[in-house]
Structure formats: C-alpha cells, structure tokens
C-alpha positions as a Markdown table, in Angstrom:
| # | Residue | x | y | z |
|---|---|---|---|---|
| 1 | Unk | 41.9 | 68.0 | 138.8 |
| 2 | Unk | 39.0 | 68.9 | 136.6 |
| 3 | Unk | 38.3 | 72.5 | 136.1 |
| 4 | Unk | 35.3 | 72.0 | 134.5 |
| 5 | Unk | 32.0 | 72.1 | 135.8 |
| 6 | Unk | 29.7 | 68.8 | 136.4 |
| 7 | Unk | 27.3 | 70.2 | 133.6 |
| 8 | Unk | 30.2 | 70.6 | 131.2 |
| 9 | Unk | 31.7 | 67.2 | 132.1 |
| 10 | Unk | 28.1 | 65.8 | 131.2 |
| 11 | Unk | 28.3 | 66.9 | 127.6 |
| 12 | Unk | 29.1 | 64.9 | 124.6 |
| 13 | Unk | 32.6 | 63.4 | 124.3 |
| 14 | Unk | 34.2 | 63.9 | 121.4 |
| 15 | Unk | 35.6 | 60.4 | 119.1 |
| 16 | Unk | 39.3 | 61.6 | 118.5 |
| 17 | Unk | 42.0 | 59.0 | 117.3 |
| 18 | Unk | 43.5 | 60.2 | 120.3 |
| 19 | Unk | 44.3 | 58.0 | 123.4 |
| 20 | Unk | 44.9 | 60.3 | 127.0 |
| 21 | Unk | 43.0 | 63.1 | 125.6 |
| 22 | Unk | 39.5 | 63.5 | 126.9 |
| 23 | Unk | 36.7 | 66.7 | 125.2 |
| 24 | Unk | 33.4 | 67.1 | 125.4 |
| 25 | Unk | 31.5 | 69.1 | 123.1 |
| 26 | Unk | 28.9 | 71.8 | 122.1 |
| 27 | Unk | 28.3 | 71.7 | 118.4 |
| 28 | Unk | 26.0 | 74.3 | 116.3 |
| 29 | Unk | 25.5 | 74.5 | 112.5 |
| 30 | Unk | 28.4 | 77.3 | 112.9 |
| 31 | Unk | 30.6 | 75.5 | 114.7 |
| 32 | Unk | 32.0 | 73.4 | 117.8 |
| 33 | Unk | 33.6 | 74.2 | 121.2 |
| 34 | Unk | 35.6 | 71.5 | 122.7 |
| 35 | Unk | 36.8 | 70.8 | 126.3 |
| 36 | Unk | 39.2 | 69.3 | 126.3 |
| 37 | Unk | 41.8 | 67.7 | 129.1 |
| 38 | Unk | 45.2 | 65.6 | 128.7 |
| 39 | Unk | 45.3 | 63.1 | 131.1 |
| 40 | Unk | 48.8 | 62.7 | 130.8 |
| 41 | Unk | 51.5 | 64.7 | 128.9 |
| 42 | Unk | 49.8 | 64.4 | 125.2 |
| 43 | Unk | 51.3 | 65.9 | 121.6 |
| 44 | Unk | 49.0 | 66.1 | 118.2 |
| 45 | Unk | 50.7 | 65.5 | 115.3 |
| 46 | Unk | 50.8 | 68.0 | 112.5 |
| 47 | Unk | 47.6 | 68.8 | 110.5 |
| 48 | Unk | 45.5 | 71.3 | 109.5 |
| 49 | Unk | 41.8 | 72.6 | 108.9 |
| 50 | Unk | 39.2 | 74.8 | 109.6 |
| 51 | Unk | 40.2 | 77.9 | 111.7 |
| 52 | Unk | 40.5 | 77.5 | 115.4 |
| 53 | Unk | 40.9 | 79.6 | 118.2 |
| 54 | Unk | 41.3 | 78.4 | 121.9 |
| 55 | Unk | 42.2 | 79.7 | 125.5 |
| 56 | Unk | 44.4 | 77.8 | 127.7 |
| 57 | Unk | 42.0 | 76.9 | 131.1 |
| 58 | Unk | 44.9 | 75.0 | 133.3 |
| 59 | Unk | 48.7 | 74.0 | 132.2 |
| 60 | Unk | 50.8 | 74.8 | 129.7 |
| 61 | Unk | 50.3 | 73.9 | 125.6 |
| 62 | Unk | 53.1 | 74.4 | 123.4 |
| 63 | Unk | 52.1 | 75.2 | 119.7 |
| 64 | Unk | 53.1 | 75.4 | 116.5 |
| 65 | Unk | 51.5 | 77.0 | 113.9 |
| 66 | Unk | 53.2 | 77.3 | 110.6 |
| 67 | Unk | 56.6 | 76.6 | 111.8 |
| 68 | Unk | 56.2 | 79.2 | 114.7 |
| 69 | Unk | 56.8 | 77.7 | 118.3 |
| 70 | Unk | 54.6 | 79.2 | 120.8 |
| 71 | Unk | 53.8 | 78.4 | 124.8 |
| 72 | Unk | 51.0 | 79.2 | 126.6 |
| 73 | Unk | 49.7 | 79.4 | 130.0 |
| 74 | Unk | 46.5 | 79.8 | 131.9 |
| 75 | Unk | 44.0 | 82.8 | 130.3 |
| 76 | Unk | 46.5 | 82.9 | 127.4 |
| 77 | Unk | 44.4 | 82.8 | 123.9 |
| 78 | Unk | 45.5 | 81.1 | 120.8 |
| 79 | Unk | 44.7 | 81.4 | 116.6 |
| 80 | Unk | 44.8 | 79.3 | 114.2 |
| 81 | Unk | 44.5 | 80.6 | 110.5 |
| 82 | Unk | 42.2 | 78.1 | 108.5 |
| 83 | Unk | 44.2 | 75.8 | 106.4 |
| 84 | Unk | 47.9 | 76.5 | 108.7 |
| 85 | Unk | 49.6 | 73.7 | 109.8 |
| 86 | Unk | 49.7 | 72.9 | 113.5 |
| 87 | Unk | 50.9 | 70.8 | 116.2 |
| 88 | Unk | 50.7 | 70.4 | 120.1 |
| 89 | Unk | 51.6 | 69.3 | 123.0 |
| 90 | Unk | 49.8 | 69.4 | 126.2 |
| 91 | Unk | 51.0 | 69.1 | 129.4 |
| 92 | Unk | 49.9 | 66.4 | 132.0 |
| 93 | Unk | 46.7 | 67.8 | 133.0 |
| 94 | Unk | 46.0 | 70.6 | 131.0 |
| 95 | Unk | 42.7 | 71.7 | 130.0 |
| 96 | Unk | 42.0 | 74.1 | 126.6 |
| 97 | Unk | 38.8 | 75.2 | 125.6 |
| 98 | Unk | 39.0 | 75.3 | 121.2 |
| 99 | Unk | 36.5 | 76.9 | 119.1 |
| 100 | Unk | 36.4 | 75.4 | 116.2 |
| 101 | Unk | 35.0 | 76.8 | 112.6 |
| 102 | Unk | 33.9 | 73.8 | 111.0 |
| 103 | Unk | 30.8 | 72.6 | 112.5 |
| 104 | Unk | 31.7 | 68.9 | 111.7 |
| 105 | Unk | 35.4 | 69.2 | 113.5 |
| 106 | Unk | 34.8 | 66.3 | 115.6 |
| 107 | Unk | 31.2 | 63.8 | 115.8 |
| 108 | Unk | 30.4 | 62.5 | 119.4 |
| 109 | Unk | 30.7 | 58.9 | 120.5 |
C-alpha cells in the first residue's frame, strides 16, 4: 500500500541507479524532498553527501551512519551529517520521506 496521496504520487520520479526503489520529488534551489517507497526489501550501498534528514512514513529502515547501526519505525526521524558515510536497508514496503541539502541530489526522469 501506498501511503502517499494521489497528488504526491503525481510528482516527478526521481532517476536513481536503483532498481525496486520508487521517489518522487519536490526540488527548490535549496534543496529536494523525496518520496520514496521500496517495493521490495531494498539496501543502499555506502556513500555519502550533502546533509540529509528523513522521517520514516511506513516500515522499518535500518541505518548506518558512520559505523553506527540504527532502526527505525513509523514517525521516527533520522540525520545525516553532510559528508558521513551511510547505508540502508528498507524493508519491503517501506515508505521515507528525505530532505535533502543539495538541491541537485537527484534530477527527474
């Protein structure tokens, strides 16, 4: 189930190297906020950028952030330090919302 609403799922999707992972976006000269689903269980491999924080919407996300495992559920918020190392892995079906501080993050298809 998509949490989103029908305007939301109408934005912009996001071109990620990512296969099972679906966002769409809202993107300002400040910044972008993604939407972003796993279709199925999904991990992101480690990198790093811009800061970023999120809030888990449906599902659980397990992150790491510098070495430092985390989990996190529904309503639970997330920060990533600009320039940490990260990696994820998403749940089958989860849904995050991530604010991103580089307003070049992702470019729509």
């Amino acid at each position: 189930m998509n949490p989103y609403a029908d305007w939301i799922q109408g934005l912009p999707q996001v071109d990620t190297p990512f296969e099972g992972l679906e966002g769409r976006m809202i993107a300002g000269p400040h910044g972008q906020t993604v939407f972003f689903r796993a279709e199925e269980e999904f991990e992101v491999p480690p990198h790093s950028h811009g800061a970023q924080w999120g809030i888990v919407v449906s599902g659980v996300l397990h992150l790491t952030v510098d070495g430092e495992a985390g989990t996190y559920g529904p309503g639970e918020t997330y920060d990533i330090p600009a320039g940490s190392e990260h990696s994820a892995r998403l749940e089958a079906g989860s849904c995050v919302i991530d604010v991103f501080q580089d307003p070049d993050r992702y470019t729509a298809k």
